[in-house]
N, C-alpha and C positions, 0 to 999 in steps of 0.2 A: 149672624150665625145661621138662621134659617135659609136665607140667598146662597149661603156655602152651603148646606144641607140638599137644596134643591138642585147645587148646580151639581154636586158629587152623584145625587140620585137620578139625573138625567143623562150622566156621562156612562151608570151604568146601564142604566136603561139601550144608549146609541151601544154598548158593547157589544148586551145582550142579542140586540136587533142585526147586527151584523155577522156575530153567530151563529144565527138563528136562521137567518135569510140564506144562504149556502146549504145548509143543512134541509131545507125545506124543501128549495130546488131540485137537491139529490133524490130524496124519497120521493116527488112527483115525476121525476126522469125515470125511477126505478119500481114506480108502482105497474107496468103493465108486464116488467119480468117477473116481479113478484107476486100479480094473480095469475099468471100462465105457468107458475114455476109453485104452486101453492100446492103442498101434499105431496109434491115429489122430492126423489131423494136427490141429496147435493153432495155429491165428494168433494171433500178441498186438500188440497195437498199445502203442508204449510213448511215451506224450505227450511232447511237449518239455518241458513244463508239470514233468510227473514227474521230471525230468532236473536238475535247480536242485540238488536235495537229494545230495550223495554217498553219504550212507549210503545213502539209499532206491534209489542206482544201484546198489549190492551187493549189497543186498538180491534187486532186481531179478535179480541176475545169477544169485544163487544159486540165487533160487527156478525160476527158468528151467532152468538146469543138473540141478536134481532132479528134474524134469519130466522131461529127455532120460533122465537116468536112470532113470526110473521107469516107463518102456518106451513114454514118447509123442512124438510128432513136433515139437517150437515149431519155428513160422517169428516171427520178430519182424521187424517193420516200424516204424519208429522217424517221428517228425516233430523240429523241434528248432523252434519256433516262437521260445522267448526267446534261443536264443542267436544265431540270424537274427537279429534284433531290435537285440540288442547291438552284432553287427557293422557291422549298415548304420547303426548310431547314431554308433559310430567313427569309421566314414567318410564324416560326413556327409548320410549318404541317407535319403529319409522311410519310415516305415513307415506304409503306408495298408491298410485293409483297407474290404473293399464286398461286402455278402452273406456276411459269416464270411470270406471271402479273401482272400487275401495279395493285394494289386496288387502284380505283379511287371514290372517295368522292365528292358529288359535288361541293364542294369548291376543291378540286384537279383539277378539271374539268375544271374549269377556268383557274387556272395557266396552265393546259398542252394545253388550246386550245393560250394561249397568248403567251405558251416560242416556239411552234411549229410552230406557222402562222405567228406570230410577231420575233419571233428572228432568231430562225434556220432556219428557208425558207427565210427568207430575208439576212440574210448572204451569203446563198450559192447563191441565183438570184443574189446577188449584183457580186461577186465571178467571177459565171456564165460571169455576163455582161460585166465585165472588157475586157472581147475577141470580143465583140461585143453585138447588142442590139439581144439576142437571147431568154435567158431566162426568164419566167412566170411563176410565183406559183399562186397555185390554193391549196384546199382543197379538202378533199371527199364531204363536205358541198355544194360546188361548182357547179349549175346544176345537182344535185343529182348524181355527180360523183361516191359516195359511199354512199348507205346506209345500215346501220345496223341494228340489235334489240341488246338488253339487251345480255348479255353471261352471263352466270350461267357455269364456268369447273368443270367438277368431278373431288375432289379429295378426295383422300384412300375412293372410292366407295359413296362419298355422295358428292351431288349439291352447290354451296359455292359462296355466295352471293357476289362480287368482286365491286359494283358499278355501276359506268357508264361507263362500259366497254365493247366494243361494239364487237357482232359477226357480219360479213358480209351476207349481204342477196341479193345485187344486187349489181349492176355493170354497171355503165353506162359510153358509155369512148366517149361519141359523144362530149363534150370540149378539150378532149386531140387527139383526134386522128383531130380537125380541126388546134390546135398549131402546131402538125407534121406536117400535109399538108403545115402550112405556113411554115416550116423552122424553127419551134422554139423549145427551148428543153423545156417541161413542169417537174415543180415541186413542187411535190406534197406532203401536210401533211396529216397522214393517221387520219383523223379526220372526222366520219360521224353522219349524222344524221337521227334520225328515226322515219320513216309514220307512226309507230305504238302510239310513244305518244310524239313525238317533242324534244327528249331529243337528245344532241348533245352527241355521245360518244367518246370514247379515243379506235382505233382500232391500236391494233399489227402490226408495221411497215414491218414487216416481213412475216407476215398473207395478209397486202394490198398489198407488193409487188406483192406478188406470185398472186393473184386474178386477177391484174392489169394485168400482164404477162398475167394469160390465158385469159382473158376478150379482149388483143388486139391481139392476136393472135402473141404473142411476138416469136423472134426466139427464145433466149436467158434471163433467168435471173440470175444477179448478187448480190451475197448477199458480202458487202462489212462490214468490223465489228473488233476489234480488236484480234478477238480468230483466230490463225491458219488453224482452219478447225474440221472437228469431228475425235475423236480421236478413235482408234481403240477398246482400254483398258482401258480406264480413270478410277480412275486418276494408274494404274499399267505400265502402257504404254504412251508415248508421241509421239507415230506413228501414223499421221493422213492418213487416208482413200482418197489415192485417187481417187478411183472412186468403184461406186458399181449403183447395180438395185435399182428399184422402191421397188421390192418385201424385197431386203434384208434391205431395208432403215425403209422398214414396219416393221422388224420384231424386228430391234434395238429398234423403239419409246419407246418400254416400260422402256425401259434400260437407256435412256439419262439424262440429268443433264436438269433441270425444266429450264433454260436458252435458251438452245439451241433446246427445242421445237417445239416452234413455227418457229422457221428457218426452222426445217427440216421436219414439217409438211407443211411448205410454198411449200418448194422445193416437196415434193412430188403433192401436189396440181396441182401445174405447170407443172411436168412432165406429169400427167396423164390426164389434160388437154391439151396436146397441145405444150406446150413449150418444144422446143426439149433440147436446152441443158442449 
């Protein structure tokens, strides 16, 4: 009985050790971003895409919460594109997209301000809080966090009415940069509203990321999302890019898949504002 005892207590022992060893690895590969990257702030953008999976939302949450502890600032900005999708499918409503974009109808409008503020931000705070009482969601609505106007995109050379789908026009980050100062991680649905005529719009999670980034004087933003990265060739090639300029990033835009847009119009935003990497 004790030989079984021993052997079950050494089997977990070899588990532990093999968990533990990966894990170790990680944190000493990640110790010189994280004292270079210590005190500043971190946007992460966390796709809707990414949100499907439960485990990979805990994940998420934790690895987020170790950040805060690890002496750096996350703002997380959330989208919730599938379970939008769901919703307006329940009730009927179409899901159209034109240029990467939600065509939002004002009854669209509703459901995306109730599944973003009401379900996906309160998943990930709840998430969030299981590590402690840290996390806060807020909206763009929120203190005039974010507001927008109306967007109208060209597409193939003419103007295209999309909704209530909001372009960014300011930026006000004086709610979220006093949750930083206390210690706490804010997150945020990219949902603004607009001085021009009161109408709440549905803004590009991707678009408010990168904004949010230059608007706090972020070190770093992260676009978190299910696609591996931009592809060098698509679809002729499955070699992502990794790393390039501002300039070459410009010069792909015209060339990208209507998807991955506004990611990498975000990403340029950012860089040329300010945000270094």
């Amino acid at each position: 009985v004790r030989t079984d005892r021993l052997t079950k207590r050494g089997r977990r022992m070899s588990t532990r050790k093999h968990t533990a060893l990966p894990k170790a690895r990680t944190l000493i590969e990640a110790l010189p971003w994280l004292t270079r990257h210590h005190g500043k702030t971190v946007v992460i953008k966390f796709g809707g895409n990414a949100m499907v999976d439960e485990e990979l939302k805990r994940a998420f949450a934790q690895d987020v919460v170790f950040l805060r502890h690890a002496g750096l600032r996350p703002v997380v900005v959330h989208g919730g594109g599938p379970q939008i999708s769901a919703q307006l499918d329940l009730l009927g409503l179409e899901s159209e997209f034109k240029g990467g974009l939600r065509v939002t109808t004002p009854e669209a409008m509703n459901v995306v301000r109730m599944v973003l503020a009401g379900q996906v931000q309160r998943e990930l705070v709840n998430l969030l809080n299981e590590h402690g009482p840290l996390a806060v969601g807020l909206t763009g609505e929120d203190a005039h966090t974010i507001t927008a106007t109306k967007h109208q995109p060209e597409i193939d050379g003419e103007l295209v009415d999309i909704g209530r789908v909001g372009e960014i026009t300011a930026i006000d980050t004086g709610a979220i940069e006093a949750l930083l100062a206390d210690g706490r991680i804010p997150v945020v649905s990219s949902i603004a509203r607009s001085q021009d005529d009161g109408h709440v719009y549905n803004v590009n999670a991707d678009t408010a990321a990168a904004a949010l980034a230059a608007a706090l004087g972020a070190e770093t933003l992260m676009v978190l999302t299910d696609v591996e990265g931009l592809y060098e060739d698509w679809p002729n090639s499955d070699e992502v890019i990794s790393r390039l300029t501002a300039s070459e990033l410009e010069k792909l835009l015209p060339d990208l898949a209507s998807g991955m847009v506004p990611k990498m119009e975000g990403c340029l935003h950012a860089v040329r504002n300010g945000v270094t990497t």
